[in-house]
C-alpha positions in Angstrom: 117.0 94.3 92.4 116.7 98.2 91.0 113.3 97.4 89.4 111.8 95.4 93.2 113.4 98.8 94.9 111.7 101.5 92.9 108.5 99.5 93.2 109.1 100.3 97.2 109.5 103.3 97.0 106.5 103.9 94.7 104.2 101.9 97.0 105.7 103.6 99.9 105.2 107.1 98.7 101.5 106.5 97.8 101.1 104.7 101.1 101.9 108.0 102.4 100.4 110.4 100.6 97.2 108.5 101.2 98.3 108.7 104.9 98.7 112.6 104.5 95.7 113.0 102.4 93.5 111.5 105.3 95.0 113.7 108.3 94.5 116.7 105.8 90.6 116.0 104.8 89.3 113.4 108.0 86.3 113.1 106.8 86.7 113.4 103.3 84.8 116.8 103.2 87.2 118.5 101.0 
């Protein structure tokens, strides 16, 4: 169960950060 959980959490936090990165650079300019 530990090992499916940290996989959540590892797809979550990239899900995010790729969230995060995209408000930060819209257009991908930077």
């Amino acid at each position: 169960m530990t090992e499916k959980i940290n996989k959540l959490e590892e797809l979550i936090k990239k899900s995010v950060d790729g969230v995060v990165s995209k408000i930060e650079h819209p257009f991908g300019i930077l």
